[in-house]
C-alpha positions in Angstrom: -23.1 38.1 -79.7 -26.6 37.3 -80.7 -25.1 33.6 -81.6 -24.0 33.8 -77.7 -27.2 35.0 -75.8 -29.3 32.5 -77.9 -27.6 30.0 -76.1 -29.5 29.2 -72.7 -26.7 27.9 -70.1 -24.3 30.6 -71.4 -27.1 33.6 -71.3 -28.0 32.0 -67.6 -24.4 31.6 -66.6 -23.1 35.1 -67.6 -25.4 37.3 -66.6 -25.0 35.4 -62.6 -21.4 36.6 -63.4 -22.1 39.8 -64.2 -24.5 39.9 -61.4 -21.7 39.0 -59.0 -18.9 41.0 -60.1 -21.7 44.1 -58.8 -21.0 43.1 -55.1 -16.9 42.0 -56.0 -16.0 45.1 -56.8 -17.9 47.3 -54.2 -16.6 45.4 -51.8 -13.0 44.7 -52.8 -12.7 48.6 -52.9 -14.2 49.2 -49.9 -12.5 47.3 -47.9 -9.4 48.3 -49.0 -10.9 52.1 -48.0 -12.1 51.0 -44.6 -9.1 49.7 -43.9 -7.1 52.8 -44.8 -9.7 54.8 -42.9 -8.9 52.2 -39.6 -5.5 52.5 -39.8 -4.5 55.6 -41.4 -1.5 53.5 -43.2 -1.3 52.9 -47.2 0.8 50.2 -46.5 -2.2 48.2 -44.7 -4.4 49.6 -47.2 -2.5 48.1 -49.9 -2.0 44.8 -48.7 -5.8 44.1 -48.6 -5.1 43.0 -52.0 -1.7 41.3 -50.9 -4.0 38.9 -48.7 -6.4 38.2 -51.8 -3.3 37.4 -53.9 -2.1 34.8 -51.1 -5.1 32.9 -51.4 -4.2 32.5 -55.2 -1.4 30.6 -54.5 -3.3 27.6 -53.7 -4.2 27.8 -57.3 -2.6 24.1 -58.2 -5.0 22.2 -55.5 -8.0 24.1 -57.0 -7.1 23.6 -60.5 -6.9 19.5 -59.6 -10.1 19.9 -57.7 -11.6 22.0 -60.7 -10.5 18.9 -63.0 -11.8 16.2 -60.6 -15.3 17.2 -59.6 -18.5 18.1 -61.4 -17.8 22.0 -62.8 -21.8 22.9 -62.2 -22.1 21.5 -58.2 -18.6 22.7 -57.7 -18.9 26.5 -58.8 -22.6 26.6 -57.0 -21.1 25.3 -53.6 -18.2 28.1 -54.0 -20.4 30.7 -54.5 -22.3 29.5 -51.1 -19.5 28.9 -49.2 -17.9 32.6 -50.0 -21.1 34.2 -49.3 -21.5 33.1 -45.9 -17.5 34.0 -45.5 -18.0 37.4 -47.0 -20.6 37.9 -43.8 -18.1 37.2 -41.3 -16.8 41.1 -42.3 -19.7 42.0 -40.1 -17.8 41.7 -36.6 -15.0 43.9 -37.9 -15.7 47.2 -35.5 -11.8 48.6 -35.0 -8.9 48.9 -36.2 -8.1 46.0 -34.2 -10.1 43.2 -35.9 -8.2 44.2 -39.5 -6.9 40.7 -39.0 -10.2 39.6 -39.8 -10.5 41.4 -43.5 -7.4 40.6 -44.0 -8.5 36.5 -43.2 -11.5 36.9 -45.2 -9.8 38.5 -48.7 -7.2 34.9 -48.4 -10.4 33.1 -48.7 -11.8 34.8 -51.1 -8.5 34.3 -52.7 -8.8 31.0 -52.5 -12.4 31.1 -53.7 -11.7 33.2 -56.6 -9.1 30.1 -57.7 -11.4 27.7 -57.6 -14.0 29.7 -59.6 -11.9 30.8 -62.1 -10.0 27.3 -63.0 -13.6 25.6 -63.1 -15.3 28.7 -65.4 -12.8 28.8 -67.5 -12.9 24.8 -68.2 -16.6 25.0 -67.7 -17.1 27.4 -70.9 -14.9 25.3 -72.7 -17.6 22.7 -72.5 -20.7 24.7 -72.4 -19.8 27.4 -75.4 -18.8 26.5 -79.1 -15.0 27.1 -79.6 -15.8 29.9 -81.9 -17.8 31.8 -79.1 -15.6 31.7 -76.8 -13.7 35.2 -77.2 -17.0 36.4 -77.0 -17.6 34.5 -73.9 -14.5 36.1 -72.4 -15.6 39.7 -73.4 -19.2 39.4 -71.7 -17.0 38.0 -68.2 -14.8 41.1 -68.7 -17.5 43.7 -69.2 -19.2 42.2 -66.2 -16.1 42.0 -64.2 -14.7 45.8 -64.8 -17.3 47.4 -66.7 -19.8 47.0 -63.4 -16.6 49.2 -61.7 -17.9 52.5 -63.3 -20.8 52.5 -60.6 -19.6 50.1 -57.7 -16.3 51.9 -56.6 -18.5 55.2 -55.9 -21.6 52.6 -54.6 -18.9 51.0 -52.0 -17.4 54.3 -51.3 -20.1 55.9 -51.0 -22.1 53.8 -48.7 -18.9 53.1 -46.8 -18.7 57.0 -46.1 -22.3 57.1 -45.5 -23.8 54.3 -43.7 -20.7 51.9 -43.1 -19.2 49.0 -44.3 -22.6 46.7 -43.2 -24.5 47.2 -46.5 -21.7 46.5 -48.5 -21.0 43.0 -47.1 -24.6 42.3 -47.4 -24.9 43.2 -50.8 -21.3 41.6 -52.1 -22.8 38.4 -50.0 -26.0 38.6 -51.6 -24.6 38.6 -55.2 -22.8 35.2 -54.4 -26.1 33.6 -53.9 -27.6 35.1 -57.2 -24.7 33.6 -58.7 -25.4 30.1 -57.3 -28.7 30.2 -58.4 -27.8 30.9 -62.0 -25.2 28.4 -61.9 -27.5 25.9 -60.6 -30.5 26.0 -63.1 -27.6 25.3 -66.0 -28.9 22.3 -68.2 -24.9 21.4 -68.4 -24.3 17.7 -67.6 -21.2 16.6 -67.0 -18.8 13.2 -66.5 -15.5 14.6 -64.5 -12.8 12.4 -65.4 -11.6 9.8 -63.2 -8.0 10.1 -62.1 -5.5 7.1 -64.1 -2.5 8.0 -62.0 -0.9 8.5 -58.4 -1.9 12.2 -56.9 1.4 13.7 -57.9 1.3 13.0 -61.5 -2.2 14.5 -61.4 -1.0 17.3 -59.3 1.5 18.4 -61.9 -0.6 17.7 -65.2 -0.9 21.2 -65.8 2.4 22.3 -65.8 3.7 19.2 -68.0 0.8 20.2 -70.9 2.0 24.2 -70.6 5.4 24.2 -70.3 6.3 21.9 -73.5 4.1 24.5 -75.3 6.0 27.5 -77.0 3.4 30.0 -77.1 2.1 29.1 -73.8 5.5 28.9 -71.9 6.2 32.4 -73.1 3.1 33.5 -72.3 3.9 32.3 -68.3 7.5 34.0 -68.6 5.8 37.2 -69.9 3.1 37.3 -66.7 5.9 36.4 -64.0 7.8 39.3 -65.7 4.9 41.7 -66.2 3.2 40.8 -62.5 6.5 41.1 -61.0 6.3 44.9 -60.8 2.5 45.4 -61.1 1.2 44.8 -57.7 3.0 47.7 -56.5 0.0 49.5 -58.1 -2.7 48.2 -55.4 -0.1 50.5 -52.7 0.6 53.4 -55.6 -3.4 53.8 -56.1 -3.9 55.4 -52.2 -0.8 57.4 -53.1 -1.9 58.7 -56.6 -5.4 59.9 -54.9 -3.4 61.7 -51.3 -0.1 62.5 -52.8 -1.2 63.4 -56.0 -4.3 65.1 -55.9 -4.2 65.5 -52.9 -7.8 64.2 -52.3 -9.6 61.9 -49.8 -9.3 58.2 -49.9 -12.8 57.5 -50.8 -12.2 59.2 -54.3 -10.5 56.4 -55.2 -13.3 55.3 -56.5 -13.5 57.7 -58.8 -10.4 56.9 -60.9 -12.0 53.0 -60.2 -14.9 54.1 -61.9 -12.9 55.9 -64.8 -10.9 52.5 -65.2 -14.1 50.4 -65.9 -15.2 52.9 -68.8 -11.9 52.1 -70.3 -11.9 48.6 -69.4 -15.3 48.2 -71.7 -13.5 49.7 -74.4 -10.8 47.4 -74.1 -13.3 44.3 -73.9 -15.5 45.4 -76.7 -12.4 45.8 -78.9 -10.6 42.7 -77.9 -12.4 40.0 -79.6 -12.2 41.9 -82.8 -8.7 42.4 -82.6 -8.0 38.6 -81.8 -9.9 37.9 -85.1 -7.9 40.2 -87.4 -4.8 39.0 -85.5 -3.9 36.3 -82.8 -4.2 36.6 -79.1 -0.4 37.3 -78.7 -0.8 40.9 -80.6 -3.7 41.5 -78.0 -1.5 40.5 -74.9 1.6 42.6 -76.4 -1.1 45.7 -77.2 -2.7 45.3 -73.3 1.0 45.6 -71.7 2.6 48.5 -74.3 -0.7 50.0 -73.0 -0.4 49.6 -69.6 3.4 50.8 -70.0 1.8 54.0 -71.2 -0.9 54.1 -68.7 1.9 54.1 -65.4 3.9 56.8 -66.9 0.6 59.0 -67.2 -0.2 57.9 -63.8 3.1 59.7 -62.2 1.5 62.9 -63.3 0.0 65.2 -61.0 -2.6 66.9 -62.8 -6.3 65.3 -63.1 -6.6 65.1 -66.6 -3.4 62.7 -67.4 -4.1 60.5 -64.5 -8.1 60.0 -66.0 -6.1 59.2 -69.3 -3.9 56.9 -67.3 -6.7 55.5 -65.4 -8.7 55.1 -69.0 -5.4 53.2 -70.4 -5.0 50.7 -67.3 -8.7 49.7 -67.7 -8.1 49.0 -72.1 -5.0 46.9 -70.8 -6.6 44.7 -68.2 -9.7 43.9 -70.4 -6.9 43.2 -73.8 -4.6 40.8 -71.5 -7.7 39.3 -69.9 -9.8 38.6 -72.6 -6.8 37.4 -75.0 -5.3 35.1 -72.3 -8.6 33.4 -71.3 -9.2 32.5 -75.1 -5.6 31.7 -75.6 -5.7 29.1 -73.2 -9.1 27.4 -74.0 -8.2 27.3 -77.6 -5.3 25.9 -76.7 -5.9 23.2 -73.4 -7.5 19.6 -74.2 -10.4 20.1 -71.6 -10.1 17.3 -69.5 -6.7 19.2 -68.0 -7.6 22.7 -68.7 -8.2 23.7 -64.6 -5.1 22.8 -64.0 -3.4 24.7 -66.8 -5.3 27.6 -66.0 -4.2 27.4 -62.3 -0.5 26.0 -62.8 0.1 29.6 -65.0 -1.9 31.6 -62.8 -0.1 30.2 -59.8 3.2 30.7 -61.7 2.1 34.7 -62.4 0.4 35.2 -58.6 3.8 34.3 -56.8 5.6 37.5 -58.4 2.6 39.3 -58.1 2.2 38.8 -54.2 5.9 39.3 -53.7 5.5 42.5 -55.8 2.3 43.5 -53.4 4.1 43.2 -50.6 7.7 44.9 -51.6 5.3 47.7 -52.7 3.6 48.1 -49.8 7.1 48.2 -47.7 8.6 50.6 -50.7 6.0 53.2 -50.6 7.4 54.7 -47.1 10.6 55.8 -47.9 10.3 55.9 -52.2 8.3 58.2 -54.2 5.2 56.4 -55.8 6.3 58.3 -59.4 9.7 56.3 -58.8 7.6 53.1 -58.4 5.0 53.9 -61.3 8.4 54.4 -64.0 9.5 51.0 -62.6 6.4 49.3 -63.5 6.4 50.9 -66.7 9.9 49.6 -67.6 8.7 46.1 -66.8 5.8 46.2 -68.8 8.0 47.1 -71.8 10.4 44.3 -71.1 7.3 42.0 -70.8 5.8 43.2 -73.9 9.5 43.1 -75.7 9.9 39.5 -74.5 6.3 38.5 -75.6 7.0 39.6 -79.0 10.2 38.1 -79.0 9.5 34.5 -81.2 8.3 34.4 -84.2 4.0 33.9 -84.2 4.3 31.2 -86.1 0.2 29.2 -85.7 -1.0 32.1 -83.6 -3.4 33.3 -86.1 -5.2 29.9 -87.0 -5.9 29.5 -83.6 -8.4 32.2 -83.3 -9.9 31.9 -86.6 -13.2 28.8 -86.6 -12.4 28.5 -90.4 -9.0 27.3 -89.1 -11.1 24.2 -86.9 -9.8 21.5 -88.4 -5.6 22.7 -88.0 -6.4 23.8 -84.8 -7.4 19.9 -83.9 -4.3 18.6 -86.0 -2.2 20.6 -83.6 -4.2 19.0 -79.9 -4.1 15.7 -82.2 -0.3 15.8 -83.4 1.4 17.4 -79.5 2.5 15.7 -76.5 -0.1 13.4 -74.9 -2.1 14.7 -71.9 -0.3 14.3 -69.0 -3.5 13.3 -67.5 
């Protein structure tokens, strides 16, 4: 870590992230909140989220964009661009302009895309190789760990003032991030497309799918995401049903999730090291598995150790799959490998969202928790399925040199 921060672009670069992620997850949670407060229906609530996960599906033109264009100007332009979308939220008054949250979480779906395919190739370039589970960790701590004080800051002010501060603040964030972004010392040549627009188009699918390891690791997210978004519907149920508790608390259990998704990320790296970022993916999943059965419980204290579980998960799968993926992807082609498997996973995941959201009025959420905790298990089972084979040199840098004979000795870049 101190190896990391001593680095100036990567210092600069992370802590805009983490700065961001501050007014991401006060807002996503608030709105989510305000709409349920609108509209009375966990259905609508839930498919706040649904809307978001739309905008992922675009993920295979932003991954060829992410490829094509300077990372640097492309990531600070996002970050503009979303801020002054994120303001739009301010003529939402009634339940009748939901249309327009619902408009503005697909763009930020979109937005998140973009910024993901070009971060994660952008790191790739600007972090040594054997930084860059550390890299990861920082980005996940940022992204979840700010959740133990934003749910109840977005809640809170939601209950209190409105939803006005929020937007300010989640747009305000977006700027700080394009400023950090902007001062990086980075210089980059983006590559200059060889081949007709279809060939590029599909570059990343042609380099992942040929790939053992990373082929199974698409089958294990379409199987794993499949059942998973039902929880953005199951969470308004767990805090009403449940606990019979106001919606706003929600962020309470959000807040409880972040403390476990620190753990998770300060444990991750250290676990890749001793074994391979496959064992971390199969942990995070058996873990969520656990976390969805503990969820169906109605007392407080099993659904904190749920909530606790969920957050370990999300920072093992995210961390681990991030650094698999880098490790693994030539960089010239890595946006697009990072959005053709995150467009593969989103599609079950929105589907799932949305049968959720349509589910929770006639079937009991604990029904809906056991189904997602039987898919984990099959994910997990399916994961764990092949022999590991490599996986262990890859995250290792004494094991440089094999991990280059691999890149050297597989299929060229379908560039």
């Amino acid at each position: 870590m101190r190896r990391l921060f001593a680095h100036h672009d990567a210092r600069l670069y992370l802590s805009g992230q983490v700065l961001s992620s501050i007014g991401d997850s006060s807002l996503w949670l608030a709105l989510g909140i305000w709409v349920k407060i609108l509209t009375h229906s966990n259905s609508e609530a839930g498919l706040v989220f649904g809307f978001f996960a739309c905008g992922l599906l675009l993920a295979p033109v932003c991954g060829l964009i992410a490829d094509r264009l300077p990372r640097k100007p492309l990531l600070t332009g996002v970050n503009l661009a979303t801020a002054a979308v994120v303001i739009s939220l301010l003529f939402v008054h009634s339940k009748d302009q939901v249309w327009l949250i619902y408009a503005v979480m697909f763009a930020y779906g979109v937005a998140n895309t973009l910024l993901s395919s070009a971060q994660t190739a952008l790191l790739a370039v600007m972090v040594p190789r054997e930084l860059l589970g550390e890299a990861n960790m920082v980005l996940q701590i940022g992204s979840q760990g700010t959740r133990i004080f934003t749910p109840l800051l977005g809640a809170g002010l939601l209950a209190w003032i409105g939803a006005t501060p929020v937007i300010v603040l989640d747009a305000a964030t977006f700027l700080a991030a394009a400023a950090a972004t902007a001062s990086l010392h980075i210089r980059e040549v983006p590559a200059k497309p060889r081949k007709p627009w279809k060939t590029e188009f599909t570059a990343g699918i042609r380099w992942a799918l040929p790939n053992p390891l990373l082929r199974r690791l698409l089958v294990t997210f379409v199987i794993s995401l499949s059942v998973f978004g039902f929880i953005e519907t199951i969470a308004y149920a767990i805090v009403g049903q449940g606990l019979h508790r106001n919606p706003p608390f929600l962020g309470v259990l959000l807040a409880v999730l972040a403390g476990g998704a620190i753990a998770g990320a300060l444990t991750a790296a250290p676990l890749m090291s001793k074994t391979s970022e496959r064992t971390a993916i199969a942990v995070g999943i058996g873990t969520c598995a656990i976390a969805c059965l503990l969820l169906a419980a109605s007392l407080l204290p099993l659904i904190i150790v749920g909530a606790v579980l969920l957050g370990v998960s999300m920072s093992f799968v995210n961390v681990a799959s991030a650094t698999l993926l880098q490790r693994r992807t030539p960089t010239e082609i890595l946006g697009r490998v990072e959005s053709a498997l995150g467009f593969a996973a989103t599609l079950p995941q929105v589907l799932s969202i949305v049968l959720g959201a349509a589910l929770i009025t006639f079937v009991n959420y604990r029904l809906l928790l056991i189904i997602m905790a039987a898919g984990m298990v099959a994910a997990g089972a399916y994961l764990i399925g092949e022999p590991a084979g490599a996986d262990r040199t890859a995250t290792s840098p004494v094991a440089e040199p094999a991990a280059q004979s691999r890149i050297r000795n597989a299929p060229p870049v379908p560039d």
